[in-house]
N, C-alpha and C positions, 0 to 999 in steps of 0.2 A: 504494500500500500504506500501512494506519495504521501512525504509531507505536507501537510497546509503553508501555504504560503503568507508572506504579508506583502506582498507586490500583486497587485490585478493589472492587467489590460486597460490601459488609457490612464492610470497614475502619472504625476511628476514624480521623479523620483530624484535625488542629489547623488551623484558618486562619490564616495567617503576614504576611497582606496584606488590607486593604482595611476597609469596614465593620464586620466581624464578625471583627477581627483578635482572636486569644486565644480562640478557642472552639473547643470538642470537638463532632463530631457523627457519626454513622455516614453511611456512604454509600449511598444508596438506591438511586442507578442511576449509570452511566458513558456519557457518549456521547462514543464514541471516534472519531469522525468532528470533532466538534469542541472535542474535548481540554475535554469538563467534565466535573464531576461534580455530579449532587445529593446535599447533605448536610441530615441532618435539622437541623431547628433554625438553618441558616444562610442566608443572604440573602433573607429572607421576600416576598414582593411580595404584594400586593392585585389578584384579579381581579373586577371586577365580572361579574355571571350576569345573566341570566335566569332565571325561574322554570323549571323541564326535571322529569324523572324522577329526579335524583339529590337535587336542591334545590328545593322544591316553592316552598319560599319565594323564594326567589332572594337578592339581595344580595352584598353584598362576602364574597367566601373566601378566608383567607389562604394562601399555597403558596408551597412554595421554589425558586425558580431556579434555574437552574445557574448552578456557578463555576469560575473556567478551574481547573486542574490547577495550574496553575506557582503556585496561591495556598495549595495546601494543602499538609500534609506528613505522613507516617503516623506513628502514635501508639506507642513500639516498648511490646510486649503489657509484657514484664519490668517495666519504669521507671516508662511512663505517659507519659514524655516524647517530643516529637516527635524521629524519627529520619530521615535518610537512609535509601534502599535500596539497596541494590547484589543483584547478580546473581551465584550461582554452581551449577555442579552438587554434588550430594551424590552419596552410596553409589551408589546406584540409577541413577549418569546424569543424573538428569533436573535440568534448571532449577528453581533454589527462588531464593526472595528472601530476604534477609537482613538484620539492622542491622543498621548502620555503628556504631551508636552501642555497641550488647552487643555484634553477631556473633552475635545469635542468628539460629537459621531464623525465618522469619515463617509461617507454616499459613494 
């Protein structure tokens, strides 16, 4: 069974480690099998192509890589600043995420 993550699809996220430490970028995809995420704008790499149907030219296309999870951290909405998340239920029952840093819910 995966982990539960604290990064969803469409988060800002801040990088806390590595190359592209200090940057804001949303999150494009999660793959939760091996605890990363793609963030736009962060760890860029260079694929060479071939000329195909999408790139008639071919050449080098830049595209960003995925980053483990344990380098990012979510952006809490209020502040702007990067926050912890924690876990609780609301009204309604159900599991919601929260900062640590307000205590606000996160949507």
């Amino acid at each position: 069974m995966n982990k539960k993550l604290h990064i969803k699809k469409g988060d800002t996220v801040f990088v806390n480690s590595g190359e592209y430490k200090g940057k804001q970028g949303k999150v494009l995809e999660v793959l939760v099998s091996k605890e990363r995420a793609i963030v736009e704008g962060v760890n860029i790499m260079s694929r060479h192509t071939k000329p195909n149907a999408q790139s008639p030219q071919g050449g080098i296309i830049k595209k960003e890589a995925p980053i483990h999870i344990s380098n990012l951290m979510l952006v809490d909405p209020s502040s702007g600043k990067p926050t912890r998340i924690g876990r609780r239920r609301n009204e309604k029952d159900k599991l919601v995420r929260y900062s640590k840093k307000s205590g606000e819910e996160i949507k």
